[in-house]
C-alpha positions as a LaTeX table, in Angstrom:
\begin{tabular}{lrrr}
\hline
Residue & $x$ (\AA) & $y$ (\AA) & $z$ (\AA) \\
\hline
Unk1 & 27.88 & 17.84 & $-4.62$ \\
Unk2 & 29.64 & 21.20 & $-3.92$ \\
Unk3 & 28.79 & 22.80 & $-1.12$ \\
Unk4 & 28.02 & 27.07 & $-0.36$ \\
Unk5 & 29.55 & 27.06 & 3.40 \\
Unk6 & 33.38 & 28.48 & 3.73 \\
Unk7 & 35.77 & 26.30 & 4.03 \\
Unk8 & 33.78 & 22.73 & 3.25 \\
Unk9 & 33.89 & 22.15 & $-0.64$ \\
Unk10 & 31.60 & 18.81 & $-1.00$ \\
Unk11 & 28.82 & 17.77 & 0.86 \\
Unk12 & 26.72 & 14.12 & 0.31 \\
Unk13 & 22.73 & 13.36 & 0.57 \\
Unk14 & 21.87 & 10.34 & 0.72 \\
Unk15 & 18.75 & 8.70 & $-0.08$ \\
Unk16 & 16.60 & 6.84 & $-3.75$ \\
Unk17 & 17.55 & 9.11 & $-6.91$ \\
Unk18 & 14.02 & 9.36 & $-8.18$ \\
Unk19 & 14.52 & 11.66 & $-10.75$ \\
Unk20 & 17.79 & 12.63 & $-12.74$ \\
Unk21 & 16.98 & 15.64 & $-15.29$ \\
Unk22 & 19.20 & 18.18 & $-17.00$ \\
Unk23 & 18.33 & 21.09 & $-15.05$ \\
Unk24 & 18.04 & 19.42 & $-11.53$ \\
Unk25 & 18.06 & 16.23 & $-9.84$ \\
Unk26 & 15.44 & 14.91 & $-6.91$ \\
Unk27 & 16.79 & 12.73 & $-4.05$ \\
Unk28 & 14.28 & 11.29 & $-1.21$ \\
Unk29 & 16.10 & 10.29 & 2.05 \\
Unk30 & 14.85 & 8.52 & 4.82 \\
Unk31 & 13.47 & 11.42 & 6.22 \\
Unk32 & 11.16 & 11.41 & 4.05 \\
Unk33 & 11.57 & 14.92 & 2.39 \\
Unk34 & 12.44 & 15.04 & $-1.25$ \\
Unk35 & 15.73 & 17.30 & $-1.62$ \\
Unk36 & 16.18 & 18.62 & $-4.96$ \\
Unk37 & 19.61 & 19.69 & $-6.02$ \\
Unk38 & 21.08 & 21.81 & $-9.19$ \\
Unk39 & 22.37 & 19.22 & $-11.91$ \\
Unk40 & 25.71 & 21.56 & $-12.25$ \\
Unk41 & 26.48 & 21.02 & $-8.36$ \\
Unk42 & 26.33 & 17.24 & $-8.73$ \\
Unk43 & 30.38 & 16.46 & $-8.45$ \\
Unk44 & 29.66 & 12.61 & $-8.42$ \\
Unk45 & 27.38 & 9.77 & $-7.82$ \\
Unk46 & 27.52 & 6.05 & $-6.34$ \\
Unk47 & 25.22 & 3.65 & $-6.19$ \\
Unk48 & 24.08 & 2.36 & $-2.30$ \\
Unk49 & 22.55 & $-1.18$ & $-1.92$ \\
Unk50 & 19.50 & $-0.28$ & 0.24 \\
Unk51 & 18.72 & $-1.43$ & 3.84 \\
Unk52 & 16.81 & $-4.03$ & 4.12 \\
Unk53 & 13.67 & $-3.62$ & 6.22 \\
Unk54 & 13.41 & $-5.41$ & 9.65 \\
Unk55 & 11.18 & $-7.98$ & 10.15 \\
Unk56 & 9.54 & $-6.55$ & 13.09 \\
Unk57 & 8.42 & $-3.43$ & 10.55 \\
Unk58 & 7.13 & $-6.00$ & 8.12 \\
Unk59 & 5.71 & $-7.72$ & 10.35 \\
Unk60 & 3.64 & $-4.83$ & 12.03 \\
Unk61 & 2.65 & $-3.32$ & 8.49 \\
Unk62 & 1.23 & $-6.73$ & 7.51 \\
Unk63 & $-1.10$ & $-6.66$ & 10.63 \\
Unk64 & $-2.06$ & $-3.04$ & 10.40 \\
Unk65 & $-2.95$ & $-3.49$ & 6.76 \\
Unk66 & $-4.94$ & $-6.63$ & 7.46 \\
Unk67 & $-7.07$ & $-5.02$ & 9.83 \\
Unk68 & $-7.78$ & $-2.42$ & 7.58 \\
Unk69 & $-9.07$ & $-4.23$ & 5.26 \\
Unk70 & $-10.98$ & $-7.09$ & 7.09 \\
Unk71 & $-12.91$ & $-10.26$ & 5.37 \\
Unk72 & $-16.43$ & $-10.48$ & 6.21 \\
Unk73 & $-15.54$ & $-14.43$ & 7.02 \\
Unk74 & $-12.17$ & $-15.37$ & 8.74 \\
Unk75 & $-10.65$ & $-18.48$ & 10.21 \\
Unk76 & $-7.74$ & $-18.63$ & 12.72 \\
Unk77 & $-5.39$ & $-21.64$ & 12.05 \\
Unk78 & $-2.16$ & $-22.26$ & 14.08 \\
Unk79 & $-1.21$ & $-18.65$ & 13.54 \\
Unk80 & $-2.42$ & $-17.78$ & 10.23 \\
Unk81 & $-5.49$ & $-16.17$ & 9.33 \\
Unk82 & $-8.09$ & $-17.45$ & 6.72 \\
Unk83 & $-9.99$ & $-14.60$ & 5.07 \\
Unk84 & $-12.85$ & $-15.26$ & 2.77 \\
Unk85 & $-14.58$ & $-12.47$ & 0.50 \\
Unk86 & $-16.78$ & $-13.62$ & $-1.75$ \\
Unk87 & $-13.51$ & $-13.31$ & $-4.40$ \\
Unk88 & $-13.80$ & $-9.22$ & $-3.52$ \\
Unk89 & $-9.88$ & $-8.54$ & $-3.92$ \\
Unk90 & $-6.94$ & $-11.22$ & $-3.16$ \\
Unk91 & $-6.52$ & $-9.46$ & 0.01 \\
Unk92 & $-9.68$ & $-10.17$ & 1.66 \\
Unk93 & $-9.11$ & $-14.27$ & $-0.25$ \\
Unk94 & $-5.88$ & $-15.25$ & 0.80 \\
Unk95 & $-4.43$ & $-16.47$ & 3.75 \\
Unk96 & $-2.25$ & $-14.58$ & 5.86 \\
Unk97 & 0.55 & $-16.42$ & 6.86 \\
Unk98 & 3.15 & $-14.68$ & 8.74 \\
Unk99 & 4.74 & $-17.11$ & 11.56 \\
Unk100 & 5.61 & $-21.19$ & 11.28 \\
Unk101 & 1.70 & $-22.78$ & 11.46 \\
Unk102 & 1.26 & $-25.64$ & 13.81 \\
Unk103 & 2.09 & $-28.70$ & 12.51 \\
Unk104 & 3.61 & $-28.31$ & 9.76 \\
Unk105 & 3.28 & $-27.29$ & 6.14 \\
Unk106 & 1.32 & $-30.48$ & 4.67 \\
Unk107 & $-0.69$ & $-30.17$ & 7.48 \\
Unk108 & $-1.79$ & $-26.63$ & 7.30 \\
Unk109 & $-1.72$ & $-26.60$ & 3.97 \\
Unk110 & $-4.19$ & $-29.58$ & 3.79 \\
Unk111 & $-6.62$ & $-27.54$ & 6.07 \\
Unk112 & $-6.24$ & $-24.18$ & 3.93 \\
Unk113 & $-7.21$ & $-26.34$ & 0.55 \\
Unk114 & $-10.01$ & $-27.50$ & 2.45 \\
Unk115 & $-11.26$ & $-24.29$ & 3.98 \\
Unk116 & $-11.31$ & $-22.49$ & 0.81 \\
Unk117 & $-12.66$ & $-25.80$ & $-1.73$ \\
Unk118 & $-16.10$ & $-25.97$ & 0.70 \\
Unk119 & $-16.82$ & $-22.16$ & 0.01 \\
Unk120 & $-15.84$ & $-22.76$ & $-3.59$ \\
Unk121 & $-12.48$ & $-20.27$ & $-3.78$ \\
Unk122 & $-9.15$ & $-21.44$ & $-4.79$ \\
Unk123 & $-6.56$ & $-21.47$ & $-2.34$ \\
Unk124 & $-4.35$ & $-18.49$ & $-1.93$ \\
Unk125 & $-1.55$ & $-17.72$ & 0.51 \\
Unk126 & $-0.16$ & $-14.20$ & 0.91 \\
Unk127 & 3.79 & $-14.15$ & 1.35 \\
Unk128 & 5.64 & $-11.08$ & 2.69 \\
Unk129 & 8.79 & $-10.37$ & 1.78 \\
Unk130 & 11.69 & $-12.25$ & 3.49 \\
Unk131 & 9.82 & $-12.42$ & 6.41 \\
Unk132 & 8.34 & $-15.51$ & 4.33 \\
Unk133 & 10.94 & $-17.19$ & 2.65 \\
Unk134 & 11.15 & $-20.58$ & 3.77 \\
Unk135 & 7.15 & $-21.12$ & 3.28 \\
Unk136 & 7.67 & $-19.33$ & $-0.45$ \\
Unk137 & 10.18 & $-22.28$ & $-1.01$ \\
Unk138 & 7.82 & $-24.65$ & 0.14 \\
Unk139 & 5.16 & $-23.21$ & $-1.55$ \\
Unk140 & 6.86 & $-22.77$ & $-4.91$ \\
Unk141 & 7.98 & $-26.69$ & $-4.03$ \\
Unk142 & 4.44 & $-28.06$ & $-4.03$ \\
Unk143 & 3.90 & $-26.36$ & $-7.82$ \\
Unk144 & 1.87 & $-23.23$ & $-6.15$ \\
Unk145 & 2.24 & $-19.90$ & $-8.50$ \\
Unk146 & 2.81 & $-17.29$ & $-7.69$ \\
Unk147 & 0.89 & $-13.52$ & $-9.23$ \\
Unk148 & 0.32 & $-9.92$ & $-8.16$ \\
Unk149 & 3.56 & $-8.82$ & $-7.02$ \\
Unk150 & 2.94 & $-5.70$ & $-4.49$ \\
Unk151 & 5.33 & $-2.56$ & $-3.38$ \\
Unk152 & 4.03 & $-1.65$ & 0.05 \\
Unk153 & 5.43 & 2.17 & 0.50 \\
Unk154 & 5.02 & 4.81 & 3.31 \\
Unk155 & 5.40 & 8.05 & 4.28 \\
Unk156 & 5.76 & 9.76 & 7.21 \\
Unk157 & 2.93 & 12.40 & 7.55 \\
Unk158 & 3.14 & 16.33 & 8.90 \\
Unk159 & 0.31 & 18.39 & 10.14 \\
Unk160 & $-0.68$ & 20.32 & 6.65 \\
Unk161 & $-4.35$ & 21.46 & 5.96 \\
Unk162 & $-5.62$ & 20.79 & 2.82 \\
Unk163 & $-7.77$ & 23.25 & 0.89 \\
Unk164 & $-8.91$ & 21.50 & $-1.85$ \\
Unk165 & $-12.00$ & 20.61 & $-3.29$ \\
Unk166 & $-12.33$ & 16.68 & $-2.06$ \\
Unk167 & $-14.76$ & 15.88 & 0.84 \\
Unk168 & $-14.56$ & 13.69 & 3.03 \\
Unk169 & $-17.29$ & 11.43 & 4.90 \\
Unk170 & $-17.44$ & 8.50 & 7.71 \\
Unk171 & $-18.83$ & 6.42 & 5.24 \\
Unk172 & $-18.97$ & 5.41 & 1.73 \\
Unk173 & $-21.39$ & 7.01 & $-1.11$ \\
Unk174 & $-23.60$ & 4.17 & $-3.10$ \\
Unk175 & $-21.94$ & 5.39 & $-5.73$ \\
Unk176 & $-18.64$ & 4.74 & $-4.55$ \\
Unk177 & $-19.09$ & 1.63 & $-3.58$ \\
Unk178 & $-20.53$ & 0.86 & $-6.96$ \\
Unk179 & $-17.59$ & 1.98 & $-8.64$ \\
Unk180 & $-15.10$ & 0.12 & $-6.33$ \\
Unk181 & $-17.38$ & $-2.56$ & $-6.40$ \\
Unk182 & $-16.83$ & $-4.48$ & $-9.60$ \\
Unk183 & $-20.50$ & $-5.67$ & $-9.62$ \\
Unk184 & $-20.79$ & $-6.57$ & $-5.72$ \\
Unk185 & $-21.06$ & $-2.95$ & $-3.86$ \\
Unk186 & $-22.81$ & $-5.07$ & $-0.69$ \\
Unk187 & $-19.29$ & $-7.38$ & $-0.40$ \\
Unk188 & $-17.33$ & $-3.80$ & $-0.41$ \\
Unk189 & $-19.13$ & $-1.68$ & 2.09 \\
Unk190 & $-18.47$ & $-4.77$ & 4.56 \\
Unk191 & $-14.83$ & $-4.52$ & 3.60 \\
Unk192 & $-14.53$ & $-0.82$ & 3.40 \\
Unk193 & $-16.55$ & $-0.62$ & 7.00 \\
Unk194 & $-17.88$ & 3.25 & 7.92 \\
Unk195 & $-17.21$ & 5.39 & 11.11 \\
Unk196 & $-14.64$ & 6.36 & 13.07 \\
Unk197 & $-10.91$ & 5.29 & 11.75 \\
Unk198 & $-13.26$ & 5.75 & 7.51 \\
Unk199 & $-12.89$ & 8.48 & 5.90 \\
Unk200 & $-13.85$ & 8.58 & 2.02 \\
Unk201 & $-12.69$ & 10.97 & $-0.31$ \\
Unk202 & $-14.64$ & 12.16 & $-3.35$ \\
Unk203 & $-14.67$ & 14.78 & $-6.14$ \\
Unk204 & $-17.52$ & 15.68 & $-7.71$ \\
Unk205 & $-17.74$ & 17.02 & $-11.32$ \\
Unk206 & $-21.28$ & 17.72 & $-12.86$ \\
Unk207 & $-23.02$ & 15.55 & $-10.69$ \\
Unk208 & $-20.52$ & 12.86 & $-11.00$ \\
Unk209 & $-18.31$ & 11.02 & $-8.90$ \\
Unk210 & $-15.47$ & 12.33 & $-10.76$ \\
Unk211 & $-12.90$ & 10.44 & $-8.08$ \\
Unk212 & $-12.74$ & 8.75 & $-4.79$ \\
Unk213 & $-10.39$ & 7.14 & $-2.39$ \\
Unk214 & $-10.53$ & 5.22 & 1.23 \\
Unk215 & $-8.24$ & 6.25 & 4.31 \\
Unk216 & $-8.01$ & 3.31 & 7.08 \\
Unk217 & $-6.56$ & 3.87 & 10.31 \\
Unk218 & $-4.68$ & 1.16 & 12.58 \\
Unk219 & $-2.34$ & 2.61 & 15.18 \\
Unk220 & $-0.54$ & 5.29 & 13.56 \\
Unk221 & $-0.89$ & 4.42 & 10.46 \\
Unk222 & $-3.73$ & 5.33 & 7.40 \\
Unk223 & $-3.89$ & 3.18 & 4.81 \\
Unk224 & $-4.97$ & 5.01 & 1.77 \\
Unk225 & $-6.61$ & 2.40 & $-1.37$ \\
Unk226 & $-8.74$ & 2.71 & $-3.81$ \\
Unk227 & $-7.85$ & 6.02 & $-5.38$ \\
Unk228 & $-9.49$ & 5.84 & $-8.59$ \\
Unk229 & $-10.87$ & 8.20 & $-11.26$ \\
Unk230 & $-13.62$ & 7.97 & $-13.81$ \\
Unk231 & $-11.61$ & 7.85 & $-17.41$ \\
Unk232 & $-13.32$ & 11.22 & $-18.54$ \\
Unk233 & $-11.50$ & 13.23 & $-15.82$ \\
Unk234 & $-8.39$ & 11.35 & $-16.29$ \\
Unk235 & $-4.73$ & 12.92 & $-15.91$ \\
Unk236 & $-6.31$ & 16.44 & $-14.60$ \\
Unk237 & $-4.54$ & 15.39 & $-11.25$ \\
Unk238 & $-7.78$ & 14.27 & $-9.42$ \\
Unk239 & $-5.89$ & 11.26 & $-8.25$ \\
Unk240 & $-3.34$ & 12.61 & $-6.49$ \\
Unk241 & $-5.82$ & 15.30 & $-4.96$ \\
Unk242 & $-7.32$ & 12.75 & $-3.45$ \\
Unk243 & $-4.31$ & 11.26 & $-2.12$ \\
Unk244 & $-3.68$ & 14.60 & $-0.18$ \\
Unk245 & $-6.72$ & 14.91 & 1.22 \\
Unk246 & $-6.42$ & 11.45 & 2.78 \\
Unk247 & $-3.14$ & 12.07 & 3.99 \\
Unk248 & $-4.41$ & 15.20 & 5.93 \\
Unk249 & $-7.40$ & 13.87 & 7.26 \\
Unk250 & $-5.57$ & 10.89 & 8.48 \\
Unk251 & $-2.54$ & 12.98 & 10.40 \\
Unk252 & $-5.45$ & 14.89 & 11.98 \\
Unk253 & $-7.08$ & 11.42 & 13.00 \\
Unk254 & $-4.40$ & 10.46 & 14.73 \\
Unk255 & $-2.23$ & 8.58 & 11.99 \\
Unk256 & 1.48 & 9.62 & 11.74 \\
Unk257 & 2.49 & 7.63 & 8.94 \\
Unk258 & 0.68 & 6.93 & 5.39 \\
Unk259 & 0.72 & 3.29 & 3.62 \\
Unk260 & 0.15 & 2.66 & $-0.04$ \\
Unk261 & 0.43 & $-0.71$ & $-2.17$ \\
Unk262 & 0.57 & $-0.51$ & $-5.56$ \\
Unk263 & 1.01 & $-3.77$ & $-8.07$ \\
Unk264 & 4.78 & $-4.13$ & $-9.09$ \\
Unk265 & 4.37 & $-3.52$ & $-12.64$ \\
Unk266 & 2.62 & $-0.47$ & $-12.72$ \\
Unk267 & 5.78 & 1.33 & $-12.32$ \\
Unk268 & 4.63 & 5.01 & $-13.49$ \\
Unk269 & 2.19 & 4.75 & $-10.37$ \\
Unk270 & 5.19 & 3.53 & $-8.01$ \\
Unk271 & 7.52 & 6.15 & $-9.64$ \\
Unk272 & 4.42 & 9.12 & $-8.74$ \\
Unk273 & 4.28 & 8.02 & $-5.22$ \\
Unk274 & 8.05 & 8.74 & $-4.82$ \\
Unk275 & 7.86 & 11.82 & $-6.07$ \\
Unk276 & 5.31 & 12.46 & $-3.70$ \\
Unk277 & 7.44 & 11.17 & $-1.04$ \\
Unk278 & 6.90 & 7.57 & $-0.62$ \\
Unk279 & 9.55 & 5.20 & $-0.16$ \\
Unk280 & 8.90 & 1.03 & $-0.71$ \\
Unk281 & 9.39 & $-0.58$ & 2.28 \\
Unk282 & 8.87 & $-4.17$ & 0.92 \\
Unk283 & 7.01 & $-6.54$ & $-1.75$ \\
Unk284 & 4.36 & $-9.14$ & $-1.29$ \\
Unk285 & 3.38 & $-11.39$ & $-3.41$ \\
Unk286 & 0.33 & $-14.16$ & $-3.52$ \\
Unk287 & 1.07 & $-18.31$ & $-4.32$ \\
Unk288 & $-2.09$ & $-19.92$ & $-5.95$ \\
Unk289 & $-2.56$ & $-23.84$ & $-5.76$ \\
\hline
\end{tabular}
């Protein structure tokens, strides 16, 4: 784009192109902070294959999200990790299977099916990214499906108070849980824990729990899930209220960086989180026998 300082006529940012518009365009870089620049500077524009994400940042995500989200009933197998949940969420139902397992693939797989058939739960393994690739072959191989393609993103969080109107409390509201629930609130509140490292966002209209939303923290990192609001106070921005409240109360917790995962094809939710400075970092996905 043209550049303002004397002498220096172009100048590039780069970064995702998030939003192209006739009045402006929005870039987010790596940093982090969305740049926006005048549509009349733009001079040119070329397409950059992204970076693909190391495996040791993958592989760290994986285990911070798992143990912010943790199964009432686990297993340990050869390096992967049973989780059972009374079919609350794939999550906290799948097996999470990030290094070779001992023994081999028949093997471990003949264990897994076995596990999950004597507490009456189909088999599911979740498969990160690249860092999986030779078990998805194997998997996909043996005629297991796979479903619910996820876009982990993250941001990197500042030190901003928030002044809205969401509280925030160590542990969550029975009505909460029986929103979140779908029909087993007692499965969820063992999932979604209480105390310190739980905070749970809500916005009361009327008496009701308008919205709500969990913030996790492992390490540096809050995962933020479950941001959901009733349909009546739909697209009134309660959502993304919530999200910002999170985000402050983890940074002030101690968290440095913010994780989201969102389901591949809801794209207008993925596309949101950009704007509000999010950038995918990888995809899992789940195989089913």
């Amino acid at each position: 784009m043209e550049s303002p300082e004397p002498g220096r006529r172009f100048t590039d940012i780069t970064g995702e192109l998030i939003e192209i518009g006739p009045e402006v365009w929005r870039v987010l870089p790596e940093s982090g902070a969305v740049v926006t620049i005048a549509a009349s500077a733009v001079v040119a524009a070329r397409a950059i294959p992204p970076k693909p994400t190391p495996f040791s940042e993958i592989l760290e995500l994986e285990r911070l999200l798992a143990a912010t989200w943790p199964a009432p009933e686990t297993a340990e197998l050869g390096g992967w990790l049973l989780r059972y949940a009374e079919g609350f969420s794939r999550r906290a139902n799948s097996v999470l299977a990030l290094t070779a397992p001992e023994g081999g693939t028949d093997a471990a797989l003949a264990a897994v099916e076995a596990w999950y058939d004597a507490r009456g739960a189909r088999p599911l393994v979740a498969l990160a990214g690249a860092v999986t690739k030779r078990l998805d072959e194997e998997l996909a191989a043996r005629g297991w499906e796979a479903e619910a393609a996820t876009a982990v993103m993250t941001k990197t969080l500042g030190d901003v108070a928030y002044q809205g109107e969401a509280v925030i409390a160590d542990a969550p509201s029975a009505e909460l849980l029986e929103q979140e629930g779908r029909g087993r609130p007692d499965i969820a509140a063992r999932i979604f824990g209480s105390g310190p490292g739980r905070g749970y966002a809500e916005i009361r209209r009327g008496g009701a729990l308008a919205a709500r939303g969990r913030g996790a923290i492992a390490g540096d990192l809050v995962a933020i899930t479950s941001i959901g609001t009733l349909p009546a106070f739909r697209r009134q921005g309660l959502g993304t209220e919530i999200l910002h409240a999170l985000e402050a109360w983890g940074h002030a917790n101690g968290a440095r960086r913010a994780a989201l995962q969102v389901e591949t094809d809801n794209e207008a939710a993925i596309a949101m989180y950009a704007r509000l400075g999010y950038a995918e970092r990888y995809r899992y996905y789940y195989r089913a026998r």
